[in-house]
C-alpha positions in Angstrom: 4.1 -4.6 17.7 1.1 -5.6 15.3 -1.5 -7.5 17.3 -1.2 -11.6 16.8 -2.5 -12.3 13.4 -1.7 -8.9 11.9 1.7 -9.9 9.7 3.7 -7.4 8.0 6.5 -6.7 5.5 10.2 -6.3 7.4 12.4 -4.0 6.4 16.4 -4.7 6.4 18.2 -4.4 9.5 15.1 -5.4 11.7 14.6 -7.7 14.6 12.6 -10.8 14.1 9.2 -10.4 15.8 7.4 -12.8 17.3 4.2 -12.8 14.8 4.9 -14.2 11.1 7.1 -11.7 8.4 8.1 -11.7 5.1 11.3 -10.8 4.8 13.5 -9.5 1.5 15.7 -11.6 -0.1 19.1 -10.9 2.2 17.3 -12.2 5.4 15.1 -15.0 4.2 18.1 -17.5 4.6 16.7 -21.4 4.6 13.2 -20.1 5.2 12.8 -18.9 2.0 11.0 -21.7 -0.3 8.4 -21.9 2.9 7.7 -18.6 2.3 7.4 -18.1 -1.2 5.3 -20.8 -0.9 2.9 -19.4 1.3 2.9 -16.4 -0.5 1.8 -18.2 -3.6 -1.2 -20.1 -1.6 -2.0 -16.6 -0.7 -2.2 -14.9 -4.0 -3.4 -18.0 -5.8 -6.4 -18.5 -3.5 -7.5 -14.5 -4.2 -6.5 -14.9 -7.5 -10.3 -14.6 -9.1 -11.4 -12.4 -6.3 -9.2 -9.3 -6.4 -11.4 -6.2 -6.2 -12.1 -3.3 -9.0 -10.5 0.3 -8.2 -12.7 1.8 -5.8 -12.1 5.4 -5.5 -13.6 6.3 -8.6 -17.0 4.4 -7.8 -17.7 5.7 -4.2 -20.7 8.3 -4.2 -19.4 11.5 -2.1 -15.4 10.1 -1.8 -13.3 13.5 -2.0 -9.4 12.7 -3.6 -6.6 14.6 -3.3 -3.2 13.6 -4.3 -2.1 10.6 -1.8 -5.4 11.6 0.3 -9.4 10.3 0.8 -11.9 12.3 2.7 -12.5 15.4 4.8 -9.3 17.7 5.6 -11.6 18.7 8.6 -11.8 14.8 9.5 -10.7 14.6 13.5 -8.9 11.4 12.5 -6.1 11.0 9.8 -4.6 7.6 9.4 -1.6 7.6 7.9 -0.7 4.2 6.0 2.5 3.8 4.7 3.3 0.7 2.3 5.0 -1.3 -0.5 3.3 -2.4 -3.2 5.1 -5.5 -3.6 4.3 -6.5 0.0 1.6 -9.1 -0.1 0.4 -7.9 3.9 -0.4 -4.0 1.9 -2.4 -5.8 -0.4 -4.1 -7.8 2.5 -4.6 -4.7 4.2 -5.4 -2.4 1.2 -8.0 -4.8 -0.2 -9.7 -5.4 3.5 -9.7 -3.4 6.5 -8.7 -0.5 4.4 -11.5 -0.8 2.1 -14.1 -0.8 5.3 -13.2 2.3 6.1 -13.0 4.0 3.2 -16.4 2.7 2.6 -17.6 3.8 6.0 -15.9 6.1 7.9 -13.9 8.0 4.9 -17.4 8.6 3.4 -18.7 10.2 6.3 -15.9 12.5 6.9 -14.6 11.2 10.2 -11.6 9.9 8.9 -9.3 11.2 6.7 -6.7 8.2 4.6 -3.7 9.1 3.9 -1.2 6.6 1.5 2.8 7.0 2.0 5.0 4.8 0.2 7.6 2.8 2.1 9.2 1.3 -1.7 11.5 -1.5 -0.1 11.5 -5.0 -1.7 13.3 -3.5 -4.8 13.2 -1.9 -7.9 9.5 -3.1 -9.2 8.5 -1.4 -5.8 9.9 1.7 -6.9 8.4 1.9 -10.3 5.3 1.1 -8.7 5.1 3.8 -6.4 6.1 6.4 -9.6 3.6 5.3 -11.5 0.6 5.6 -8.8 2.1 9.3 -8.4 2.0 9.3 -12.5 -1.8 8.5 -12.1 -2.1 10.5 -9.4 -1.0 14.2 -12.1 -4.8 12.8 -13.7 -6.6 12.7 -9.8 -6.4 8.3 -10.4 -3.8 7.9 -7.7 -6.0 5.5 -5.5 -7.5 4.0 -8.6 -3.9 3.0 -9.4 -3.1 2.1 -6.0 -5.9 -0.2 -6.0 -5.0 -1.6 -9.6 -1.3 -2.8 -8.2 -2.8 -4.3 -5.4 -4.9 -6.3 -7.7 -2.5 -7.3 -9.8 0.4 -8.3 -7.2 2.0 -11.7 -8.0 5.3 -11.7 -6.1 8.6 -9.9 -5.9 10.4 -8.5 -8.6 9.7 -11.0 -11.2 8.5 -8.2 -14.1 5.0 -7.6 -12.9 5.3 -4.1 -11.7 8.0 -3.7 -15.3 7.6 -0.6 -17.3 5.5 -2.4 -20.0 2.8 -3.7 -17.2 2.7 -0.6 -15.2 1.9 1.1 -18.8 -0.6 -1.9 -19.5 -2.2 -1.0 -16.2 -3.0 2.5 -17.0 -4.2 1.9 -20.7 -6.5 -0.6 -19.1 -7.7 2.2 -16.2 -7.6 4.7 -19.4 -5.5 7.0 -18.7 -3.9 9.9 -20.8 -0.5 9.0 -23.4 1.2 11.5 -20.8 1.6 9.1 -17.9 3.8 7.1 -20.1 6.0 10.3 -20.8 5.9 11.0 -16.5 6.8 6.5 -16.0 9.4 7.3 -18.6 11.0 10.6 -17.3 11.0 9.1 -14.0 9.4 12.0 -12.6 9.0 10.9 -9.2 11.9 8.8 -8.5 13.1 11.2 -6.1 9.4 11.8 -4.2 9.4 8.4 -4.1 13.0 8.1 -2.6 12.3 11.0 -0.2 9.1 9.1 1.3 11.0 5.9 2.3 14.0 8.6 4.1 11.0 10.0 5.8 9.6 6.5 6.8 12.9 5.7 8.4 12.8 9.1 10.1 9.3 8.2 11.4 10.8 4.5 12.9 8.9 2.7 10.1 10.8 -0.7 9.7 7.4 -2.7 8.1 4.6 -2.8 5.9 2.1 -1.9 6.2 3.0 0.5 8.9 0.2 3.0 10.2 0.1 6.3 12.2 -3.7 6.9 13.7 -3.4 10.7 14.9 0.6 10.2 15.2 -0.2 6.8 17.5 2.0 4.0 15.6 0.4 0.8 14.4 2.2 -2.0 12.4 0.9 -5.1 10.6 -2.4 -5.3 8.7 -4.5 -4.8 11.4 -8.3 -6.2 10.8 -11.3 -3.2 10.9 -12.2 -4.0 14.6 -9.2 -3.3 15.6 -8.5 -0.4 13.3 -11.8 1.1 14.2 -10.7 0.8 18.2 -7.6 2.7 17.6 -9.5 5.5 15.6 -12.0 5.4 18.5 -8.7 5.5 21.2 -7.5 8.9 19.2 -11.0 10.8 18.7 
């Protein structure tokens, strides 16, 4: 389990753990105006603080499809996520960051983004478009936009329309509308979340530091002493 202080998105079907969760809609039961509420202090306090893409602006940063850094990196943490899930964004936009910054740079870690699309169709579209952006090498600069622009579950903000706002605003080529449209990879992005439950992934953010499973969105000291445990 996550360390104390690392939440994470459940999936259905899963045990209540001891640590906070946000659930989806079918298990949030009387808890569920607490929790939106929360959610919304959350967002509304990082509301004029959400970061730019970063991929693109990082001197030396090698891309590749769903993947930052080195292939020769002796480290490859696997991060699988929703983009719906407000502990991703905590995650993505912090102790992810760090290491990209740091350790991806340097080419001792290699980052690796899966897509666990759970909390419903928005998370779904989401995870198509990034792969959209990702046919023009923007994949992380999208992933980063979505994370930015999160504002709750399934209320139109990852829509067709807004995904296809987002990637005029990041200027991307007329043909990702065409791939969003065509729903190109609908089934890549069905396929990751059957291989996340073939993994045991049940939350997000879930990761996998040299195969070694982590879950919750685990602060850089401690992400950096699991990376240390596998090297």
């Amino acid at each position: 389990r996550a360390r104390a202080g690392s939440p994470c998105c459940s999936s259905p079907g899963t045990r209540a753990a001891k640590r906070p969760l946000y659930r989806t809609p079918a298990f949030l039961g009387v808890t569920v105006l607490a929790v939106a509420l929360g959610i919304v202090l959350i967002l509304a306090g990082r509301a004029d603080t959400t970061p730019a893409p970063l991929a693109s602006s990082v001197p030396g940063l090698r891309a590749s499809g769903h993947t930052l850094g080195a292939e020769a990196a002796p480290v490859t943490v696997e991060v699988w996520s929703d983009y719906q899930c407000p502990y991703c964004r905590q995650f993505a936009e912090g102790a992810q960051r760090e290491l990209i910054r740091n350790e991806v740079v340097q080419g001792s870690v290699r980052l690796v983004h899966r897509d666990f699309a759970f909390l419903g169709a928005e998370s779904e579209l989401a995870a198509q478009a990034a792969n959209c952006a990702g046919e023009q090498e923007r994949y992380f600069d999208y992933h980063d936009k979505l994370f930015a622009e999160q504002k709750g579950e399934n209320r139109g903000t990852f829509g067709k329309d807004a995904l296809k706002r987002f990637a005029t605003q990041l200027g991307l080529a007329p043909s990702f509308n065409a791939c969003l449209d065509g729903g190109r990879y609908a089934a890549d992005v069905k396929a990751d979340r059957a291989a996340a439950s073939q993994k045991g992934v049940t939350s997000t953010p879930t990761l996998f530091v040299n195969g070694k499973k982590y879950e919750g969105a685990l602060p850089i000291a401690d992400l950096r002493r699991a990376i240390n445990a596998a090297r």
